[in-house]
N, C-alpha and C positions, 0 to 999 in steps of 0.2 A: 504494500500500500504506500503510495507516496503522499509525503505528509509534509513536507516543506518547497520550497519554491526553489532552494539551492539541490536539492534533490533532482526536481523536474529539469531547472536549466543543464544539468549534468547529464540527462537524459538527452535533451534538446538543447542543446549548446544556441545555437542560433539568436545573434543579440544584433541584430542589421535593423536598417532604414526596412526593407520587404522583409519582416521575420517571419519565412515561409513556414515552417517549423511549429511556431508558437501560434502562428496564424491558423493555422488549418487544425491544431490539437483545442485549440480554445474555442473555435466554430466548432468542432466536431463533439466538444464539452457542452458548449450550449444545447445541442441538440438533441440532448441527454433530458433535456430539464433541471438541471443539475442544484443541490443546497447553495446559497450563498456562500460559504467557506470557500468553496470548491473553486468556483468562480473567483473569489478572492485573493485565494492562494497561484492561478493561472495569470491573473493580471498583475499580481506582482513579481512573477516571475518573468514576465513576458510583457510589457509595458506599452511597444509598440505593437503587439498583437492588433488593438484594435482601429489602428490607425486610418485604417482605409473604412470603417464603418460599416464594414459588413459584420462585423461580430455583432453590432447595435442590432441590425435588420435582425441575423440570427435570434439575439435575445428576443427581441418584438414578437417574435415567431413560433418561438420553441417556449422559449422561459415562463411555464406558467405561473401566475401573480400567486395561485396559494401553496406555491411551495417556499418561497419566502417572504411572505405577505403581512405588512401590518395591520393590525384593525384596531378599529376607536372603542373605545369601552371608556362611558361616559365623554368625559373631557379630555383623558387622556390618551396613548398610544400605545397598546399593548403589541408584544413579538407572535409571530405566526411563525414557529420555523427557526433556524439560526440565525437571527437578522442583528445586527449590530449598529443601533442607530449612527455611530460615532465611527463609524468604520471608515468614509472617507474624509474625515477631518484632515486639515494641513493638504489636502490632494488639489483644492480650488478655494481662491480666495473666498472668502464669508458671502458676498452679492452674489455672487456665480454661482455658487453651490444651491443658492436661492431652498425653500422652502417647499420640497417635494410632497410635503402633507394632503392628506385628500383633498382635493381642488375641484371636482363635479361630487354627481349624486352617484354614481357607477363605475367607481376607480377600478380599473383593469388592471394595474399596472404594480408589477411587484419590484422589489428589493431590485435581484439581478438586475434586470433594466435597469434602474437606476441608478449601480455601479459600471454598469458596461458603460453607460451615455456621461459618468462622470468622468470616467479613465480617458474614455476617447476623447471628450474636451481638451482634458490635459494634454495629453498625448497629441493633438493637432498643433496646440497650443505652443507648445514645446519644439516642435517640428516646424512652424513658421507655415503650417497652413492656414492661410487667410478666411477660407469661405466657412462658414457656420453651418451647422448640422442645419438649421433651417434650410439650406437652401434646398433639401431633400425631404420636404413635407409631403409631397404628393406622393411619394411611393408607395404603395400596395403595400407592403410589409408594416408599413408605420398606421395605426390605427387612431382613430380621433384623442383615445385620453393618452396614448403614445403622444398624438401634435400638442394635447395641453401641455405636457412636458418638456416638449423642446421647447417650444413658443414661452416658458416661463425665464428660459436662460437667453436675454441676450435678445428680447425681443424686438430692440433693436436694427438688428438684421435683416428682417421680415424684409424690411424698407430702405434697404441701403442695396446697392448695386453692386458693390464691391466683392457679395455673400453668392455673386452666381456668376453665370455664363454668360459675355459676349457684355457684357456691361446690363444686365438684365436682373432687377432684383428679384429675390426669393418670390413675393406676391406678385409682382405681374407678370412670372413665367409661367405661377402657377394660375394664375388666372385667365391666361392667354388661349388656354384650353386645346392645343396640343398635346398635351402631356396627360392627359386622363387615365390613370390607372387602378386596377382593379373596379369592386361594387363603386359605382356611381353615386350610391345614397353616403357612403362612409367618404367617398371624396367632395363629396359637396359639405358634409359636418368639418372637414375640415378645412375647407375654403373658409367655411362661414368663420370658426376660429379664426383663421389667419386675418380676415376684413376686420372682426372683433378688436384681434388683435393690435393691427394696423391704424386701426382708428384710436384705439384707446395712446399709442405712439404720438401720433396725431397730433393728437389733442394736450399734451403733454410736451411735445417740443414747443405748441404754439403760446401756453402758458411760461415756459421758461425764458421764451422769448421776448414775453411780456415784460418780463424782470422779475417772475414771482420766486425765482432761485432764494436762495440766504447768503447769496456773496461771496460760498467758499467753493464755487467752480462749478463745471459740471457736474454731473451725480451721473451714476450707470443707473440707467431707467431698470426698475425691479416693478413687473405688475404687481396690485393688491392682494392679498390675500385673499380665496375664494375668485378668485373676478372669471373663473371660469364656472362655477356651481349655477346653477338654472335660477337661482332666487339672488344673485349677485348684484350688489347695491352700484356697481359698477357698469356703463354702457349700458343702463336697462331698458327697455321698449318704452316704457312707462315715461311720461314727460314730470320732469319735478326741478321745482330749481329749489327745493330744500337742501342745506350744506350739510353735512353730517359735524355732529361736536364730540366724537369720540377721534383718536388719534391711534392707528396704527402700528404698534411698538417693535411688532417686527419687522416687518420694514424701515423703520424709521422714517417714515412719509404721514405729515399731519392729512386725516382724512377731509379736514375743513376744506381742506383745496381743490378739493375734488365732488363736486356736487353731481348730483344723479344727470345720467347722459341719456339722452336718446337715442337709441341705437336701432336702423332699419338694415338688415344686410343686405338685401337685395339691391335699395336708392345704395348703398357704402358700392356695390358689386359696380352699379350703372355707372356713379362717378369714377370708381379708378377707370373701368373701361374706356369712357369718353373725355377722360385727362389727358391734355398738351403733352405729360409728362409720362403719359402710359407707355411703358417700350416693350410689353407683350408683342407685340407684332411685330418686332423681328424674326419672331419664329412662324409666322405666318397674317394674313392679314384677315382673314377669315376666321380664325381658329374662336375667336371670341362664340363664334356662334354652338361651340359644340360648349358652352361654357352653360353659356344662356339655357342649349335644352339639358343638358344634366340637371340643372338649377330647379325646370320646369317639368321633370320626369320625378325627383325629388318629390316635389311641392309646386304642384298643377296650378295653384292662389300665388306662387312666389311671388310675381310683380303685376298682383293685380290687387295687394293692400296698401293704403294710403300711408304716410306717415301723419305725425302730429297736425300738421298745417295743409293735410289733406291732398300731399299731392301722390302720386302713384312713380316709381321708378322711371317711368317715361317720358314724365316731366321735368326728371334729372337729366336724363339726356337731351331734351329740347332747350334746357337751360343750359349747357356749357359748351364750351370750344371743342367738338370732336377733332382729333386728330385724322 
């Protein structure tokens, strides 16, 4: 039985940029469903294993959430399994590591994942890979509360060009509607995330810009806590200009700043489409339209409900500069 990491490396020596070795024993671990330990023990001996992110995909895949799963009892975080909350401490700075705590009403997502998609952070990180696991949201392997976890690190990226191909960011590649993979209904859930998400960016550089900062610099945008859960006081459908007066401690983001949003994904879907600044259509100029019907094969009423001020998605597109 091997039981430490200097053991394994002595098995598989291979310590390279491609560690062909560590790489294919650690996917083929995954596909085990394997304890946390186990996992644990492979990526510290094997560091660049996950470098290229297909051991993520693998975990997404194979790693089922109740073999090392935590669950809430009461207020707290009880272990499901060998989990070690504290296990990747000192691996990613304190913001980055961000607060993997149940974030919807139907957390899928166990432990392993959450160590694999930390390692490979680092590990890109390290290696001077630029682009952000975001820019690999659409893929079939990666499942909606999969995307609320990347989308919680760095959501930033969603929106920056620099995180994809051809000068193309994360969202309007994946919006551009070339790229559709797998069930249609699971890739539109996570479209909608990603606009959620996008928007919630948004709206948040444009207050910083305002001057609403404290003076000591930029801050790395960390979403709310919950801002993905179904009753999220965060982006809600609901119109409210009520400020919230409790404050946020984990994050460190006073909630006062942040008042209830209206949030329509479809008018969010119609405006990035029909933005100056949309560069999806590099990859096709049509391609929007396989967007549109996933969106309408989904949810038949997509853009045919009004928002607050009664207009309908249509009228976002008749209101701005299409490209």
């Amino acid at each position: 039985v091997v039981t430490t990491p200097s053991l394994i490396r002595s098995l598989y020596p291979a310590m390279e940029m491609d560690d062909a070795h560590g790489t294919k024993l650690l996917q083929g671990t995954l596909r085990m469903d394997p304890p946390y330990e186990a996992v644990k023990m492979m990526l510290e001996a094997f560091p660049t294993s996950c470098l290229d992110m297909e051991a993520f995909f693998t975990a997404c895949q194979f790693a089922h959430p109740n073999t090392s799963k935590r669950v809430k009892i009461g207020h707290g975080v009880a272990s499901h399994g060998p989990v070690h909350k504290g296990a990747m401490d000192n691996q990613l700075d304190e913001h980055e590591e961000g607060d993997d705590d149940y974030d919807s009403d139907s957390d899928d997502v166990g432990e392993v994942v959450k160590l694999v998609m930390h390692q490979t952070i680092k590990s890109r990180r390290i290696n001077n890979i630029e682009w952000g696991m975001v820019a690999f949201l659409g893929d079939a392997r990666i499942s909606p509360s999969h995307a609320k976890l990347l989308l919680r690190h760095t959501p930033e990226a969603l929106v920056d060009s620099q995180h994809g191909a051809f000068g193309v960011s994360p969202l309007d590649r994946m919006a551009c509607g070339v790229f559709i993979h797998g069930d249609e209904s699971g890739w539109v859930e996570k479209l909608r995330l990603a606009l959620r998400t996008a928007a919630y960016v948004r709206w948040r550089n444009e207050r910083m810009k305002d001057g609403e900062n404290d003076g000591k610099g930029k801050k790395q945008l960390v979403l709310p806590r919950g801002f993905f859960c179904s009753k999220s006081k965060f982006m809600r459908r609901e119109s409210s200009v009520v400020s919230m007066q409790s404050s946020d401690t984990a994050t460190g983001v006073d909630d006062s700043l942040f008042p209830f949003q209206s949030f329509y994904p479809d008018h969010e879907l119609i405006r990035l489409l029909t933005s100056p600044d949309f560069r999806g259509n590099k990859f096709g100029e049509l391609g929007f339209l396989n967007t549109l019907a996933a969106c309408t094969k989904t949810d038949p009423r997509a853009f045919l409900r009004p928002d607050n001020d009664g207009n309908l998605p249509i009228h976002i597109a008749l209101a701005s500069e299409c490209n």
